[in-house]
C-alpha positions, 0 to 999 in steps of 0.5 A, a space after each residue: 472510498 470511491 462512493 465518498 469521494 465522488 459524493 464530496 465532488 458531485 453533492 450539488 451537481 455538476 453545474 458547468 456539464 448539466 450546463 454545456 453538455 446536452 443531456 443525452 450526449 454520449 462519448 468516450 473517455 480515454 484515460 492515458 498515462 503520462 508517465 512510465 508506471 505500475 499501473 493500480 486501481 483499475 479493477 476498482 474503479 472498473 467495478 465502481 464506474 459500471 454502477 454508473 452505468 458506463 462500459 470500461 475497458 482497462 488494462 489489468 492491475 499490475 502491468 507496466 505502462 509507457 507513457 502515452 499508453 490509453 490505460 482505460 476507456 469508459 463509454 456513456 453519457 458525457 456528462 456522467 464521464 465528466 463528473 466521475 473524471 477527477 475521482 477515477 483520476 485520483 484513484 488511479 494516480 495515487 494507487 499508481 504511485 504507490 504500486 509504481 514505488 513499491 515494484 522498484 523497491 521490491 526489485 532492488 531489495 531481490 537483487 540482494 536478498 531474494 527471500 525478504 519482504 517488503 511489507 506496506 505499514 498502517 501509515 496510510 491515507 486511504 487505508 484498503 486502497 493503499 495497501 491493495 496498491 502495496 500488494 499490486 506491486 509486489 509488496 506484502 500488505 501487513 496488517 490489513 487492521 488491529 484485529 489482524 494480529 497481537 503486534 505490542 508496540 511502545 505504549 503497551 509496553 509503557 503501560 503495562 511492561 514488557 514482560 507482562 505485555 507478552 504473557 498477556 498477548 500469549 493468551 490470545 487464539 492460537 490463531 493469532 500471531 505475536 509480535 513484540 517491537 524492540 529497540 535493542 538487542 536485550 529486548 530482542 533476545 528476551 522476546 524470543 526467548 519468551 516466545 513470539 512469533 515476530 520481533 520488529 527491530 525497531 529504528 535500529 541503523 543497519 549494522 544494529 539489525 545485522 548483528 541482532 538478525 544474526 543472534 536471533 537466528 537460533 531462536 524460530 522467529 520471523 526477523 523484521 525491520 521497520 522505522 526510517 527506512 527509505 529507497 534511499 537506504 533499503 538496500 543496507 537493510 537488504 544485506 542482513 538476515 531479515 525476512 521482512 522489511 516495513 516501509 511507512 514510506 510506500 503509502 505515506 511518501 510515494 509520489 502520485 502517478 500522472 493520468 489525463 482523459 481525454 473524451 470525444 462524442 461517439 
């Protein structure tokens, strides 16, 4: 992601730098935080700035931030500083913002349920990047691709039933989990009793999933949640017997975090 974006950016050169700056200039860019957050993307953009050849000193993924704090500065020459400077910007903000949401999120949803996950979606921009943000910020990543587990959603079912979607997924290693979204607690039941792993209770309002959670404890599933839900409304999900709540709203609606460089001659 980092190589693409700064190719789009850079395809036919900086053409205002190769300009104005001497071409042998060297500087120092400090990028600051414009805001409380979490900050993520750091140790990415750190490997990727280094095959540039600029040195970078950042603070690590993860840690908390004030405003004003210099998170990273990258010393060499000015003009390759400046021509990385609104990929590494964006990288950083966006990364930011989604590890900065998800840590509030998660700690909120502790207060209530200490056992239960909050857990990224497949509903991202950057795929990788947006997860490893998830994940930084105290979430659970899901499934990093299709590979990663059977997980029979709407359409499978709609083309090949319900049944038969699970005792098909059943023939799959045993290396890989199953899970069976539903949208009711008939559906529910019956994936348990056929055995899988997961059932994602799906767009269900909060006293739905409650009282669903509760039947299917008897059985040995993993309880998850997912579809509409939002900080707004995560906390009503908290108090039910779940183990892992989704969030499509961590990768797809988490507002970026505001960083600035600022550069000087050495």
């Amino acid at each position: 992601m980092f190589w693409k974006m700064y190719q789009e950016d850079t395809i036919f050169g900086d053409v205002t730098s190769s300009t104005v700056i001497p071409e042998n200039l060297m500087a120092e860019g400090q990028v600051i935080a414009r805001e409380d957050c979490v900050l993520a993307g750091a140790k990415y953009i750190k490997k990727n700035l280094k095959k540039l050849g600029l040195e970078v000193y950042s603070l690590d993924d993860g840690a908390n931030v004030d405003r004003g704090t210099v998170v990273m500065r990258i010393v060499g020459n000015a003009r390759d500083i400046l021509m990385v400077e609104r990929t590494l910007l964006n990288i950083l903000s966006r990364m930011s913002g989604i590890a900065t949401e998800t840590r509030r999120v998660v700690e909120r949803v502790r207060e209530i349920n200490k056992n239960v996950r909050i857990a990224a979606t497949r509903k991202t921009l950057w795929g990788y990047l947006d997860k490893v943000a998830v994940e930084i910020g105290g979430g659970d990543t899901h499934r990093w691709n299709l590979g990663d587990m059977v997980m029979i959603k709407d359409n499978h079912i709609a083309l090949v039933g319900f049944e038969e979607s699970i005792r098909r997924a059943k023939g799959v290693s045993f290396t890989k989990k199953i899970e069976v979204e539903v949208e009711d607690e008939e559906h529910a039941i019956r994936a348990a009793e056929l055995g899988v792993d997961i059932i994602m209770l799906d767009n269900m309002d909060p006293d739905d999933v409650c009282r669903i959670a509760k039947k299917l404890r008897v059985y040995n599933v993993i309880i998850e949640v997912s579809g509409g839900i939002t900080p707004e409304n995560v906390e009503e999900y908290a108090r039910c017997d779940v183990d892992v709540i989704s969030m499509g709203y961590l990768t797809h609606s988490a507002r970026s975090c505001n960083f600035s460089l600022e550069i000087k001659k050495c």
